[in-house]
N, C-alpha and C positions, 0 to 999 in steps of 0.2 A: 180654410181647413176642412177635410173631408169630417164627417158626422159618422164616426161609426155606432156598430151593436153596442148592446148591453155586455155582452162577453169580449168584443176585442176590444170596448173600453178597460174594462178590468185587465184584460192584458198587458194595454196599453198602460197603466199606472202600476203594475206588478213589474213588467217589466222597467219601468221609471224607478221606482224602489229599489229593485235590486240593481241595477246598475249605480244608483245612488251609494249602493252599500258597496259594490264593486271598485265604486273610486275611495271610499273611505279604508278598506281595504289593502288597494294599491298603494296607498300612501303609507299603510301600517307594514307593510309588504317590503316597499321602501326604506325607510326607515328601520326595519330590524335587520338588513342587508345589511346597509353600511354599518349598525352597529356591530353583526357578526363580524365583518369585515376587519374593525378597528380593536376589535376583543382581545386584550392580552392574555386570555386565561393562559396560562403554561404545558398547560393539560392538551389543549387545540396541536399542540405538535406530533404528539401522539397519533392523531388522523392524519398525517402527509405520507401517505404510499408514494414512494418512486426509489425502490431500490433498482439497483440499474440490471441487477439480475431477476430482474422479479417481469413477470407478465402482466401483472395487473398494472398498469401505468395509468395512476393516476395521484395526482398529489393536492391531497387533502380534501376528503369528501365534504367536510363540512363547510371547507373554503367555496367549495366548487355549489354549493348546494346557498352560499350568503349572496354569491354572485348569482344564481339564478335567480333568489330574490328580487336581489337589483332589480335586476334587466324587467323581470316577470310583473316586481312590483309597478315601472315604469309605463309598462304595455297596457298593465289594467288601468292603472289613471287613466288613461287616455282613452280606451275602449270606453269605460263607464262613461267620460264625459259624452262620448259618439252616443252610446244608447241614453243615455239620458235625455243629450237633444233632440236626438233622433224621434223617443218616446212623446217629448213635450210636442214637438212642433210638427208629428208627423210628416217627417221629413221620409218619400222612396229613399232618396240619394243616401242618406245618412245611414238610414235601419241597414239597406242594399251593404255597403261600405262596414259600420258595425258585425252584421252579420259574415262577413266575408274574412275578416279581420279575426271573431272571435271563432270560426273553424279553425281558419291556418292555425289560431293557440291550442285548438283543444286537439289536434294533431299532433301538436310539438308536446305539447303535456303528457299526452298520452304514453308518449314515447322515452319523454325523462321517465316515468311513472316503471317505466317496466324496465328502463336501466337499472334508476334505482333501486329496484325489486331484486334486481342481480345484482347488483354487486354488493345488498343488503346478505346475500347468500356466502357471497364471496370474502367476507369478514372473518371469518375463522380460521379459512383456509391460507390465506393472504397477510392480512394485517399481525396474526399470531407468529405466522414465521418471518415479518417483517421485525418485528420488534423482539424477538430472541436470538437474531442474526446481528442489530443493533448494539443488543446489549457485550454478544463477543467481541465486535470490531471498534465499536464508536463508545461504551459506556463509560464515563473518568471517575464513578464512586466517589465526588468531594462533593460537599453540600456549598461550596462558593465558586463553582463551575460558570463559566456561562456557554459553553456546549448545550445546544438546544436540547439534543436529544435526553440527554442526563438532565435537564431541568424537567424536561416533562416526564422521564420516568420516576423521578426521585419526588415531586408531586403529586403524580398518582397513589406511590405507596405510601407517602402520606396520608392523603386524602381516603385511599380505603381503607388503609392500615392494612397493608400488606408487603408481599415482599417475593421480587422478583416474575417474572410470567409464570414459571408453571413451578417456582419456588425458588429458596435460596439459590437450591443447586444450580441456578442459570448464570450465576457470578463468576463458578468456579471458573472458569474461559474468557473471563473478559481482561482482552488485551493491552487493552488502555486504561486500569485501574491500576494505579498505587496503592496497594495496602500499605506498604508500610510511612507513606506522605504524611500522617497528621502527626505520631507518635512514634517516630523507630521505636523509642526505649522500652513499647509494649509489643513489640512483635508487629505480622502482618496481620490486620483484618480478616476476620472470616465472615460479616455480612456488611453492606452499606450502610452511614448513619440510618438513612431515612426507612431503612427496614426495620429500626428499633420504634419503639413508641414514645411516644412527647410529652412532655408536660404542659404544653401548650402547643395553638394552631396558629404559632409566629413564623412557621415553616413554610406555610402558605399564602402569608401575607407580605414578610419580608426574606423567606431563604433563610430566616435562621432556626439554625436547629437546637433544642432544648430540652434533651434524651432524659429520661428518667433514671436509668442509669448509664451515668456518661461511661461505663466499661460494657457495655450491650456488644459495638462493633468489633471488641476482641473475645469475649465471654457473653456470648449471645442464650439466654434459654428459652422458657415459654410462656416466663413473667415478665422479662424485659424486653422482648421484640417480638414480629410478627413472622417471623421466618419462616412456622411453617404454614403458614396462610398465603395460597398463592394470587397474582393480582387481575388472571386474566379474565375470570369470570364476570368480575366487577368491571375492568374495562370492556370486553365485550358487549354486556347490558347498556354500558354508558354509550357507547358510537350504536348499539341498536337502537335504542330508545329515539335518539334525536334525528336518523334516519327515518325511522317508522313517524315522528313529527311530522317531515318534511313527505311524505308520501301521503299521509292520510289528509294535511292540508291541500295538498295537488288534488288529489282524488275529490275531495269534498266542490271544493272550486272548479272542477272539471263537470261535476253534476250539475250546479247553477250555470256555469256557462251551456250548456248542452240545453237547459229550459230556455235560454235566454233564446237562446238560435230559432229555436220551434216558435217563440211568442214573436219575435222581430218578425219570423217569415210569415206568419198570420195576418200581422197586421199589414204586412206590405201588400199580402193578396186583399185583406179587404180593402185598403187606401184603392189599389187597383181598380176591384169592383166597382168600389163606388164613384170611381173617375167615371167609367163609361158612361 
């Protein structure tokens, strides 16, 4: 084993470190993939863009973003374990292979990094008129639905205590809604249960609904429901917040991998050197 400096020693156990942290990482990386992946939240439907009139073709960023996880988390196990050994045993082949390996990542990363940046843009424009387009053609207003889309809207306004995207008024249109299904003998509905308020958060653990005043849906006012509190502000912040997650942990990991690169190719010139 070559003898190096005082400083491409330090590298050399700096860079040992953090690749050490790279594969602990990777596996943490891993591991919250498949858990996104396996998440029943109800809310998670809410992110599936792919109306067929729609240009932004993509279905469910957050899906798409548990899968890069995956994948991402899989690639750094394994790079860590290369710079690790790489680091230990001053391996050319290994650091050479390492380094090569973590370019091609900071390339591809780079490149999610500034999709995601757009289409982080494209949220308002997009997903707002996905889901009030939604509501007129696809929403069934019953709280024992299993139509996805109506479970994850009728969740959300639970969950923020609100009602409808840009308010009530986005009900008046919706084609697949029976008003008058739970009760003829009180007339039609003028808001959905779940835009009334609860007596409890049974709504969101089992689908059941337990209104404070169970006449809210025919006689709605501003003590017994949220009607005029609309829900898009609050989902919007929700799909930014967890986009801006997954961008600022790419970015971060994108900086340590770029130190890594520089310290691997140090030490490979000094290994070099001090071959001759």
């Amino acid at each position: 084993m070559v003898e190096l400096s005082c400083g491409k020693s330090c590298m050399k156990y700096i860079l040992f470190v953090i690749n050490f942290i790279f594969f602990v990482l990777g596996a943490a990386a891993f591991g919250l993939g498949i858990w996104a992946l396996v998440d029943k939240n109800k809310m998670n439907v809410l992110t599936k863009v792919g109306a067929a009139d729609s240009n932004f073709d993509v279905t469910g960023l957050l899906e798409s973003a548990a899968i890069v996880l995956l994948v991402g988390g899989a690639c750094i196990l394994v790079i860590g374990f290369l710079g690790c050994c790489g680091a230990f045993k001053q391996s050319q082949c290994l650091l050479c292979l390492y380094a090569i390996c973590l370019l091609l990542i900071v390339i591809i990363e780079l490149a999610a990094i500034v999709i995601a940046a757009v289409f982080r843009g494209k949220v308002t424009t997009e997903v707002k008129g996905f889901l009030k387009d939604n509501i007129k053609t696809t929403y069934q207003g019953k709280v024992d639905t299993n139509e996805e889309f109506s479970i994850g809207l009728d969740y959300a306004q639970v969950y923020f205590q609100c009602c409808g995207i840009d308010g009530s008024q986005d009900f008046n249109n919706a084609t697949k809604w029976n008003r008058t299904a739970t009760d003829p003998s009180k007339g039609p509905m003028v808001i959905p249960p779940t835009c009334c308020k609860m007596n409890s958060d049974k709504f969101l653990k089992d689908q059941v609904a337990e209104l404070e005043d169970t006449d809210c849906p025919w006689v709605p006012t501003t003590t017994n429901s949220n009607q005029n509190k609309a829900c898009w502000d609050s989902i919007e912040k929700y799909l930014k917040d967890r986009i801006s997650v997954v961008i600022g942990i790419a970015a971060g990991i994108l900086v340590l991998e770029l130190i890594c690169v520089v310290f691997a190719c140090c030490i490979i010139s000094a290994i070099r050197k001090d071959s001759v």
